[in-house]
DSSP file (Angstrom, degrees, kcal/mol; ACC not computed):
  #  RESIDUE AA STRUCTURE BP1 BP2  ACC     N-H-->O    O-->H-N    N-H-->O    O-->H-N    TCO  KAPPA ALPHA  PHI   PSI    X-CA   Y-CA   Z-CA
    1    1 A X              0   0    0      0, 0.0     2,-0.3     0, 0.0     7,-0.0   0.000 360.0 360.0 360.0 130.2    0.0    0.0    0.0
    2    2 A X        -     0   0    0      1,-0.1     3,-0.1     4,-0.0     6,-0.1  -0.628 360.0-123.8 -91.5 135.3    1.5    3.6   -1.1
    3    3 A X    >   -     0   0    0     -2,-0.3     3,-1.0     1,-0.1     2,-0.7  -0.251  43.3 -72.0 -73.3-176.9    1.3    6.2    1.5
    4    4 A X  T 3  S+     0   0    0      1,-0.3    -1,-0.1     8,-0.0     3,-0.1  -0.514 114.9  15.2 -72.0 101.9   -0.5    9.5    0.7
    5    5 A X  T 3  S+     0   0    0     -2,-0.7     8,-1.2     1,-0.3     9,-0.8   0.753  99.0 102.2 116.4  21.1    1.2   11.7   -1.5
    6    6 A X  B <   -A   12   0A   0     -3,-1.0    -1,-0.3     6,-0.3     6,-0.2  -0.991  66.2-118.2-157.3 145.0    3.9    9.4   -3.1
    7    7 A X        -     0   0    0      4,-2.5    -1,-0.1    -2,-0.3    -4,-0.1   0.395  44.3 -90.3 -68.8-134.9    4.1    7.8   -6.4
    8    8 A X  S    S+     0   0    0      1,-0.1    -1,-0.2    -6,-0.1     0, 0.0   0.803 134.3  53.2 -80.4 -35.9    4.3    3.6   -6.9
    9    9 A X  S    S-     0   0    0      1,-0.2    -1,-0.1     2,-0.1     3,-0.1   0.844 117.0-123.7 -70.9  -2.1    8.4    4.4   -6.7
   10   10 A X        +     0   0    0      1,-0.3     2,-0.3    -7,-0.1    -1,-0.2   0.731  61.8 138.4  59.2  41.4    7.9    6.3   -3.4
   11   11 A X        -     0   0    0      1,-0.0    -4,-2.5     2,-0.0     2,-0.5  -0.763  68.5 -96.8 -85.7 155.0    9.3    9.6   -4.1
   12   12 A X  B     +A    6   0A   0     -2,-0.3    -6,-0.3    -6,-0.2     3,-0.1  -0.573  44.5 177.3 -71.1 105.4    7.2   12.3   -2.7
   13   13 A X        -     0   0    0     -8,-1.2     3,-0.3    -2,-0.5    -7,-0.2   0.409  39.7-113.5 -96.7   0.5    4.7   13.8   -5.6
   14   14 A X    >   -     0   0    0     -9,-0.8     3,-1.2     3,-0.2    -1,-0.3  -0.434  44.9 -58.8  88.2 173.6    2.5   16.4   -3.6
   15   15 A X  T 3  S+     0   0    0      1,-0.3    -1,-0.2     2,-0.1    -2,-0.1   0.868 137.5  41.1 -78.1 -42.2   -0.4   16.6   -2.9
   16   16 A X  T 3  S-     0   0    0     -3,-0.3    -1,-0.3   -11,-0.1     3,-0.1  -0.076 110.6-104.5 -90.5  36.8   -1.6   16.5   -6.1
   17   17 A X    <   +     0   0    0     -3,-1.2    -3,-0.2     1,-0.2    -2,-0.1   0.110  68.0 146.4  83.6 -13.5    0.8   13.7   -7.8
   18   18 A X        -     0   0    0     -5,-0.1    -1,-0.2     1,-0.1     3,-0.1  -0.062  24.7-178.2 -85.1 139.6    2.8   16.4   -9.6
   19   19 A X        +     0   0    0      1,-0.3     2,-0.4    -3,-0.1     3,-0.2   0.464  53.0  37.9-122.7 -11.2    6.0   14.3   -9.3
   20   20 A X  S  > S-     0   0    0      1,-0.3     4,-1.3    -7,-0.1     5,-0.3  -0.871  76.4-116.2-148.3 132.8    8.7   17.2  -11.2
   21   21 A X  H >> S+     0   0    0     -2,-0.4     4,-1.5     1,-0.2     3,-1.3   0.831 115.4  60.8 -12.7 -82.5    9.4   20.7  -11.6
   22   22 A X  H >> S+     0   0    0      1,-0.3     4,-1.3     2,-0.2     3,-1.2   0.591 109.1  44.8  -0.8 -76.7    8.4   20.1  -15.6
   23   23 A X  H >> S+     0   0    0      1,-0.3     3,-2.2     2,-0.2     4,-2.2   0.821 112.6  48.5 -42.1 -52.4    5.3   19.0  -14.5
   24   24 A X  H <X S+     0   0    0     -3,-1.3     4,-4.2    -4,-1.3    -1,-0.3   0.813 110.0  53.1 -31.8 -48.3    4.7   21.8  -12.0
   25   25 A X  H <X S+     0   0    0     -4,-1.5     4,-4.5    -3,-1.2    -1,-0.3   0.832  99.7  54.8 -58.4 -38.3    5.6   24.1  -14.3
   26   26 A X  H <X S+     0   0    0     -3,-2.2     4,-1.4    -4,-1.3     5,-0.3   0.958 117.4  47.6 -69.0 -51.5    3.0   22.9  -17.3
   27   27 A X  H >X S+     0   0    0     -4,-2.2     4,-3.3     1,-0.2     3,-2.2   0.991 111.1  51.5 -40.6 -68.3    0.3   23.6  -14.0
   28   28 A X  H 3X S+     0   0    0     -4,-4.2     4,-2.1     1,-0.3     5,-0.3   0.931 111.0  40.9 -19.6 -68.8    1.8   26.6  -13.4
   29   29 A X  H 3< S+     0   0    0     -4,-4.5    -1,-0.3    -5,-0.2    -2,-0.2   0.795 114.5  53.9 -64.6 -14.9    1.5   27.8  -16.9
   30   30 A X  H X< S+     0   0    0     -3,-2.2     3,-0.7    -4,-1.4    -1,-0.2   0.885 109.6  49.5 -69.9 -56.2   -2.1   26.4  -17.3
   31   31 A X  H 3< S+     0   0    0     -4,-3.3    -2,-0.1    -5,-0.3    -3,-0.1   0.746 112.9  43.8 -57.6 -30.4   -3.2   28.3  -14.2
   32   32 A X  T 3< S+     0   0    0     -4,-2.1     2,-0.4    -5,-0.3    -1,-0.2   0.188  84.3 110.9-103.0  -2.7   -1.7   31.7  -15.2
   33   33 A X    X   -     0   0    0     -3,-0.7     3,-0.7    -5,-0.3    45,-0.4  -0.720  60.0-149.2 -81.4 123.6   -2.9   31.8  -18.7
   34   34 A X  T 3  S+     0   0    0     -2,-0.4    45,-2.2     1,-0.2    46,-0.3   0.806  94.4  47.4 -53.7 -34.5   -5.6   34.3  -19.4
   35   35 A X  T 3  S+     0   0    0     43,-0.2     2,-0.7    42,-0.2    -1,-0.2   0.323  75.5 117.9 -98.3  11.4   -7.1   32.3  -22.0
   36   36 A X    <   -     0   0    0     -3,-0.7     2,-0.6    -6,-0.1    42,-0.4  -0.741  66.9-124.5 -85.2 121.3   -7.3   28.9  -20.5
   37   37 A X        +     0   0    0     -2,-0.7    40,-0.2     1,-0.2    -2,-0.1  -0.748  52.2 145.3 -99.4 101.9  -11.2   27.6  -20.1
   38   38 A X        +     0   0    0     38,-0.8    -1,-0.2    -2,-0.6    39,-0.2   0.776  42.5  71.6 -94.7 -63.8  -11.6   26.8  -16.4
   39   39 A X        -     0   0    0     37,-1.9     2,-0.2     1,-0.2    37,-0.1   0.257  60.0-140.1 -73.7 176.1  -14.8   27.7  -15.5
   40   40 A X     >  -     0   0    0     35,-0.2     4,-1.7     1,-0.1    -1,-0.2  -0.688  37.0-104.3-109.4 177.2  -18.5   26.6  -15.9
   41   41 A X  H  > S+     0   0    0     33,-0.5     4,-1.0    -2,-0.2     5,-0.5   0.888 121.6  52.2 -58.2 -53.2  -21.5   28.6  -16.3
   42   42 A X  H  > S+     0   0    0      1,-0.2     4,-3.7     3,-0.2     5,-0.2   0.986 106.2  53.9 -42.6 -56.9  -22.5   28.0  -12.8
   43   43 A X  H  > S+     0   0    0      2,-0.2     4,-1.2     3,-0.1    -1,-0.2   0.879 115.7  34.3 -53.5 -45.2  -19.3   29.2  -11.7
   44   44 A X  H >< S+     0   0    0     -4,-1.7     3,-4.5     2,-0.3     4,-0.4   0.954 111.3  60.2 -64.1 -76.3  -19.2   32.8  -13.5
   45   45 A X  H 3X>S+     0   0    0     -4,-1.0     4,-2.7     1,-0.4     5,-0.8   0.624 113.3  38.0 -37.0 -61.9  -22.8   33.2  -13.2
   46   46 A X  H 3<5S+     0   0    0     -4,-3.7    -1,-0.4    -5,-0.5    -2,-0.3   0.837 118.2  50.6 -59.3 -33.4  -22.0   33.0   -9.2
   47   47 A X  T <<5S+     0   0    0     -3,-4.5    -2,-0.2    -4,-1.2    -3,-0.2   0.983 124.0  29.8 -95.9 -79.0  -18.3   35.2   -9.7
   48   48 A X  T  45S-     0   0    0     -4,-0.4    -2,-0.2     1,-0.1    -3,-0.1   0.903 110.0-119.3 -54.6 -34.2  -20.3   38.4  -11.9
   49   49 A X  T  <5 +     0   0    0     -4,-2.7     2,-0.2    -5,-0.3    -3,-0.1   0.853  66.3 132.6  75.7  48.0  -23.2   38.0  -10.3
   50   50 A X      < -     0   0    0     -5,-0.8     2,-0.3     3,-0.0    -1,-0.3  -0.601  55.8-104.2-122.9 160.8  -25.4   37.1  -13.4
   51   51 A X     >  -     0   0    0     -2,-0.2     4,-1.9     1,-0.1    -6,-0.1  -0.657  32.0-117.5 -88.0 162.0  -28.1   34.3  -14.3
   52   52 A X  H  > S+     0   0    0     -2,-0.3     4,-0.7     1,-0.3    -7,-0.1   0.669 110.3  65.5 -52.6 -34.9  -27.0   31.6  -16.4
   53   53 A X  H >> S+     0   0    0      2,-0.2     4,-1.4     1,-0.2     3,-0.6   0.909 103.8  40.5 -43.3 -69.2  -29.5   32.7  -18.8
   54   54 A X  H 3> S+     0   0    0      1,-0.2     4,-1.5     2,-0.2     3,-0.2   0.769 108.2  58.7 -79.5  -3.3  -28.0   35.7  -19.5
   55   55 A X  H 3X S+     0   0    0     -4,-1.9     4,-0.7     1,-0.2    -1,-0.2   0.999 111.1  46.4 -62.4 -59.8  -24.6   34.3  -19.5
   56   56 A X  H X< S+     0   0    0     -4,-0.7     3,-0.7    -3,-0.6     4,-0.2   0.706 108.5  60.8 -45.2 -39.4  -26.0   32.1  -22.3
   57   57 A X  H >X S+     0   0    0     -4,-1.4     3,-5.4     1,-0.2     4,-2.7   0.993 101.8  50.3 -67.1 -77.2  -27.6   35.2  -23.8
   58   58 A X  H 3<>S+     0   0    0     -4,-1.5     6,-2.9     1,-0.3     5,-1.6   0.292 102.8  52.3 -19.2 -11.5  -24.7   36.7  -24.3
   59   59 A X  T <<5S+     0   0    0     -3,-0.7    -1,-0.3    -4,-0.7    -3,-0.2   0.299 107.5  57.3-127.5 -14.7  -22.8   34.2  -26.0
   60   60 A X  T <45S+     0   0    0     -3,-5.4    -2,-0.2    -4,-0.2    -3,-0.1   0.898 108.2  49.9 -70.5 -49.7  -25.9   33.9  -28.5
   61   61 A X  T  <5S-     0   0    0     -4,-2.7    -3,-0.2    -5,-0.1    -2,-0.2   0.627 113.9-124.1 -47.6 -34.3  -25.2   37.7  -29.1
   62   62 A X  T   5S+     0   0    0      2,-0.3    -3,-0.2    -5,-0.3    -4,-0.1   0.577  72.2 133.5  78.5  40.4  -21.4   37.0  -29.7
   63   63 A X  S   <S-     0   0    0     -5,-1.6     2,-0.2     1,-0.2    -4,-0.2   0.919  85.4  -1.7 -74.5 -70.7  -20.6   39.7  -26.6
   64   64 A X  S    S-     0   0    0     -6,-2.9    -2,-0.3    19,-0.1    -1,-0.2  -0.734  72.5-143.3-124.7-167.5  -18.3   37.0  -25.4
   65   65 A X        -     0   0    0     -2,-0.2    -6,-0.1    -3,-0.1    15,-0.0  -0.227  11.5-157.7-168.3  69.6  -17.3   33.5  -26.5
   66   66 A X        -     0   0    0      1,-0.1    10,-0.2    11,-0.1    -2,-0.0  -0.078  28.4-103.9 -47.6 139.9  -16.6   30.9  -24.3
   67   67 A X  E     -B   75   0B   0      8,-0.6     8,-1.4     7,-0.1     2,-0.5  -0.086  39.9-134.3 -51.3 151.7  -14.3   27.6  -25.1
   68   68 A X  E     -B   74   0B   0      6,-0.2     6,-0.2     1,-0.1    -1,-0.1  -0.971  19.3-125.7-113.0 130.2  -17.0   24.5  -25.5
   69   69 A X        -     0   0    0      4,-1.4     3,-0.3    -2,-0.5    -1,-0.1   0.251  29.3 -99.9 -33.8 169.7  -15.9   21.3  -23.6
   70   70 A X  S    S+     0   0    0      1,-0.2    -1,-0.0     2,-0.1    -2,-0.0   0.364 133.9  55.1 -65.4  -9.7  -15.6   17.9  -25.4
   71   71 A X  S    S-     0   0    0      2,-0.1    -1,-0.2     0, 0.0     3,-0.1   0.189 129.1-103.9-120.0  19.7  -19.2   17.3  -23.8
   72   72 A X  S    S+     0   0    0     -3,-0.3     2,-0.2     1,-0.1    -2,-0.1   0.674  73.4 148.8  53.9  24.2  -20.4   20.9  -25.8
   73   73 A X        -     0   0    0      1,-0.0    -4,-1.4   -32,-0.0     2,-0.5  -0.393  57.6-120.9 -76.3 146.0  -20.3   23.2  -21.9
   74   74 A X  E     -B   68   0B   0     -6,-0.2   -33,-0.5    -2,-0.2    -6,-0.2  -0.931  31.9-159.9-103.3 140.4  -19.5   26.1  -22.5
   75   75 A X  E     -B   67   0B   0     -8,-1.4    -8,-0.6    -2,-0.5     2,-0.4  -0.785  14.3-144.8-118.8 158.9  -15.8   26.8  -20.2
   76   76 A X        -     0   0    0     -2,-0.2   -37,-1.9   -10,-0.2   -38,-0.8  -0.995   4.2-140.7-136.4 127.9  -15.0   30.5  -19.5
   77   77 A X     >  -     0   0    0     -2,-0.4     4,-2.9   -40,-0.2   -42,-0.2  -0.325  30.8-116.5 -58.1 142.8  -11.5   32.2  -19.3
   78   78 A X  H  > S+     0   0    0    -42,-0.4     4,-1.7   -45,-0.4   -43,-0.2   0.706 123.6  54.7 -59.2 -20.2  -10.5   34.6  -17.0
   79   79 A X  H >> S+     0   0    0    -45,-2.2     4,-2.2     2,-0.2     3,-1.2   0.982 114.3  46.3 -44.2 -77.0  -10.1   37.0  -20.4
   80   80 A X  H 3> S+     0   0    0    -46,-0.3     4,-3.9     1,-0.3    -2,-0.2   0.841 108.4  52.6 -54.4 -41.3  -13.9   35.9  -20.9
   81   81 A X  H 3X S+     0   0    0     -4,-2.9     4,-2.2     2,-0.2    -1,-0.3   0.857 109.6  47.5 -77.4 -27.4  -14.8   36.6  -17.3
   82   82 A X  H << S+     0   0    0     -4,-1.7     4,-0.3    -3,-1.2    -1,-0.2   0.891 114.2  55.9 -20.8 -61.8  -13.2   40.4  -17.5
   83   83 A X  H >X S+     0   0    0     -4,-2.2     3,-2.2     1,-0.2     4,-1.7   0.963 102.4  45.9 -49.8 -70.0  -15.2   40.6  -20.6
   84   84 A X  H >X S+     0   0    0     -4,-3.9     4,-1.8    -5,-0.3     3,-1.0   0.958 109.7  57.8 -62.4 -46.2  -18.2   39.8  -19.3
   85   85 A X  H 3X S+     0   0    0     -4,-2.2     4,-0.9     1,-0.3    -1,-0.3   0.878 114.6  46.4 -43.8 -29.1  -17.6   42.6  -15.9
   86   86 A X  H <> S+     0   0    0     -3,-2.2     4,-1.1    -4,-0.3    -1,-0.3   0.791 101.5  52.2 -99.4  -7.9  -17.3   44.9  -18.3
   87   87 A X  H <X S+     0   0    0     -4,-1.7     4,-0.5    -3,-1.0    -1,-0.2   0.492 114.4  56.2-107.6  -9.4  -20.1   44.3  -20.8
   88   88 A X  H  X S+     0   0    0     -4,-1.8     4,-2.8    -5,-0.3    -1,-0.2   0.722 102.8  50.7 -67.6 -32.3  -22.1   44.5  -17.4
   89   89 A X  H  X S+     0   0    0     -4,-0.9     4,-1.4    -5,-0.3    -2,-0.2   0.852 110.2  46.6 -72.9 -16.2  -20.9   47.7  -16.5
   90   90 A X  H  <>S+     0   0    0     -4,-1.1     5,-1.5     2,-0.2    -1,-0.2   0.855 114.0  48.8 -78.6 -38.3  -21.7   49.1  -19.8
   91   91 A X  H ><5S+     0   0    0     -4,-0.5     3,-5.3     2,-0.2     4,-0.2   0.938 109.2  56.8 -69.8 -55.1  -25.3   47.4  -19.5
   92   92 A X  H 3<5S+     0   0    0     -4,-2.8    -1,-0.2     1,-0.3    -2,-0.2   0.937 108.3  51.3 -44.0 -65.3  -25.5   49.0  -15.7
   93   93 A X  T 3<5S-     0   0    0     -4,-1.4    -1,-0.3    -5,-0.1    -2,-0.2   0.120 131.7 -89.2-115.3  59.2  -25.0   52.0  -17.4
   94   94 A X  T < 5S+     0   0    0     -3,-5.3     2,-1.1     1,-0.2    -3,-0.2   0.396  75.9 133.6 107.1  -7.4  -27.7   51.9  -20.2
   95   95 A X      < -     0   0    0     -5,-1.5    -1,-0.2    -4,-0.2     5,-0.1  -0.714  50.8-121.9 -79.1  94.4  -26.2   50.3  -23.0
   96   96 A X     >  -     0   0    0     -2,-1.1     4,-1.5     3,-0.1     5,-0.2   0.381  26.0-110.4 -22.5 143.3  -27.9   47.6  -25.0
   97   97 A X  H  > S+     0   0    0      2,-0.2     4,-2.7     1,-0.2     5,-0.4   0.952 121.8  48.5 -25.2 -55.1  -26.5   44.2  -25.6
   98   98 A X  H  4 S+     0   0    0      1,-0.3     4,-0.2     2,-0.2    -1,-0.2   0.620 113.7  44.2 -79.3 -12.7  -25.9   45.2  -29.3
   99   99 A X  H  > S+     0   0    0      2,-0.1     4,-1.8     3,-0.1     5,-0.3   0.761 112.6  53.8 -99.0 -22.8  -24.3   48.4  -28.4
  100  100 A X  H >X S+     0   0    0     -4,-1.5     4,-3.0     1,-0.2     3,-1.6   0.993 111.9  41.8 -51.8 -60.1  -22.3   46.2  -25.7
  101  101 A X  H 3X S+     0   0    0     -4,-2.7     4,-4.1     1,-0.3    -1,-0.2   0.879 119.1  51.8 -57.7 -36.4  -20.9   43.4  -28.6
  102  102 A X  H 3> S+     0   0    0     -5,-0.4     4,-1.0    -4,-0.2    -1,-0.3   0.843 105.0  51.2 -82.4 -27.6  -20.3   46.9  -30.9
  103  103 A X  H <X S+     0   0    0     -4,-1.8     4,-4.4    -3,-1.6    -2,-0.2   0.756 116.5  46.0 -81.7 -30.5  -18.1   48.9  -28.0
  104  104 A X  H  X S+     0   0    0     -4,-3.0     4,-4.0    -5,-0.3     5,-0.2   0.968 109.6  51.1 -77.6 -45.6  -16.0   45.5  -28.0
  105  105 A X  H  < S+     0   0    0     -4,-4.1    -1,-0.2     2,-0.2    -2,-0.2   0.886 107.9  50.6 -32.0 -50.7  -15.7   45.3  -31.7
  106  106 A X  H >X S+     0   0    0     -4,-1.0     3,-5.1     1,-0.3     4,-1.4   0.996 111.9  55.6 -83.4 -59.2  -14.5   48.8  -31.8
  107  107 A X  H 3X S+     0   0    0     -4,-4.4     4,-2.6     1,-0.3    -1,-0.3   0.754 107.8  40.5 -54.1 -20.3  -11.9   47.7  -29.0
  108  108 A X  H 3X S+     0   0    0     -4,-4.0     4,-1.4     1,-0.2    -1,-0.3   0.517 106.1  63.0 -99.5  16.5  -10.2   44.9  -30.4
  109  109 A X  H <> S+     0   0    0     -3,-5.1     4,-0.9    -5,-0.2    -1,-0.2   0.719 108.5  44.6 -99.7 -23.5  -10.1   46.4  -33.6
  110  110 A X  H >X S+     0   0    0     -4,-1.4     4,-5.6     2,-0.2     3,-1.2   0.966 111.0  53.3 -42.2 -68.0   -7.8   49.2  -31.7
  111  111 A X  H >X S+     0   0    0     -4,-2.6     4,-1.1     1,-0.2     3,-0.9   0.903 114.1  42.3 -45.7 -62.8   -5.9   46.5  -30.0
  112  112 A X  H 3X S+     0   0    0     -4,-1.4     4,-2.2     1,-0.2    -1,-0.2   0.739 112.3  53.0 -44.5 -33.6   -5.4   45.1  -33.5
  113  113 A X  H <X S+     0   0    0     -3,-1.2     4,-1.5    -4,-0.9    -1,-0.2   0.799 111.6  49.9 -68.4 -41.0   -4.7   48.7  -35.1
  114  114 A X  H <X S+     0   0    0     -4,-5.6     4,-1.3    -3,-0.9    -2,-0.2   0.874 107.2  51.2 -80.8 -30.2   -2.1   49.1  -32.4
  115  115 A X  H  X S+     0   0    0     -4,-1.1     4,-2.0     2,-0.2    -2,-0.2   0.880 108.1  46.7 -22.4 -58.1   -0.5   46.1  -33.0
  116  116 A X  H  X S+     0   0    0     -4,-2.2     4,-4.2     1,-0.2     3,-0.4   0.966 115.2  53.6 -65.9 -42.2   -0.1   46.5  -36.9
  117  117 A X  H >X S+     0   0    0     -4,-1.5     4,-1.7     2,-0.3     3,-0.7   0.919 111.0  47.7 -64.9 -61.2    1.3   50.5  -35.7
  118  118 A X  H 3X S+     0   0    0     -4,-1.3     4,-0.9     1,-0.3    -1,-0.2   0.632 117.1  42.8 -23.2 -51.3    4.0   48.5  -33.2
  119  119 A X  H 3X S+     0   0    0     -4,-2.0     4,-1.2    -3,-0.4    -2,-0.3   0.665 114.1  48.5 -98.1 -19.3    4.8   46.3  -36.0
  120  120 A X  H <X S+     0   0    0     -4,-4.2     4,-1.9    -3,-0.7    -2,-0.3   0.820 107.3  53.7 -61.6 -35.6    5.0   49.0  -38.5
  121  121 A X  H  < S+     0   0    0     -4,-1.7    -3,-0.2    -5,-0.4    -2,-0.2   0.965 110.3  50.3 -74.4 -48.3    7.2   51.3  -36.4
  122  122 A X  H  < S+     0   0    0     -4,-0.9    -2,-0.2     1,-0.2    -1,-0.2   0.965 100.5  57.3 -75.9 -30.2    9.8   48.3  -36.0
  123  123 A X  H  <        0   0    0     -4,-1.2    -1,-0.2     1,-0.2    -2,-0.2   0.965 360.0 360.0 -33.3 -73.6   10.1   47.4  -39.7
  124  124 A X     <        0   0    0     -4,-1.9    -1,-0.2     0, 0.0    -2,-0.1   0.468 360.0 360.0  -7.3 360.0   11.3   51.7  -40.0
C-alpha cells in the first residue's frame, strides 16, 4: 500500500501527484494563462453575479465566446470573465446588448490597429 502523496516508486509527488518541476511548471503555466477555459456557467454566473441565462444570452449575441468542452459546456477564461464585468458595466450604465458586442468590436479592432502600428514602427 503507497502512502498518501507518493508515487508507486515512493518519491514524494505532492499533494496532487505532480512528481517534477516540468510538470509543475506545465500547472503553473495552465493556471496563469488568461485564455485557459476553467470555469462553468455555474461558476461565472455565481463570480459576476449574473443568471445563467444571461450568460447564455450573451454568448448567442457573440458579446463573449466561451471555449466548448468535449461534452459541448461552455468553459470560461479569465479573459472571458473580465469581458463579461465589463459588458455589465456598460449594460449598468444603459447600453444595449448590441451596443455592448459593438463597444467591444471597436476595442479589439484598436488592439489590432495598435498592434499593426507596433509592427510598422519596428520594420522603420
Amino acid at each position: 500500500m503507497r502512502a498518501a502523496g507518493t508515487t508507486r516508486g515512493g518519491d514524494r509527488a505532492g499533494a496532487f501527484g505532480v512528481s517534477d518541476g516540468a510538470e509543475m511548471a506545465e500547472l503553473d503555466a495552465v493556471l496563469d494563462d488568461e485564455q485557459a477555459p476553467m470555469f462553468s456557467v455555474g461558476q461565472v454566473s455565481e463570480l459576476v453575479g449574473v443568471q445563467p441565462g444571461f450568460l447564455r444570452r450573451l454568448d448567442s449575441m457573440g458579446v463573449v465566446s466561451p471555449t466548448r468542452s468535449g461534452g459541448d459546456h461552455r468553459r470560461y477564461s479569465r479573459a472571458d470573465i473580465r469581458r463579461l464585468l465589463d459588458a455589465r458595466a456598460l449594460m449598468r450604465d444603459g447600453v444595449s446588448v448590441a451596443g455592448v458586442r459593438h463597444v467591444f468590436e471597436l476595442k479589439d479592432r484598436v488592439v489590432e490597429l495598435e498592434e499593426a502600428l507596433r509592427t510598422a514602427r519596428k520594420r522603420r
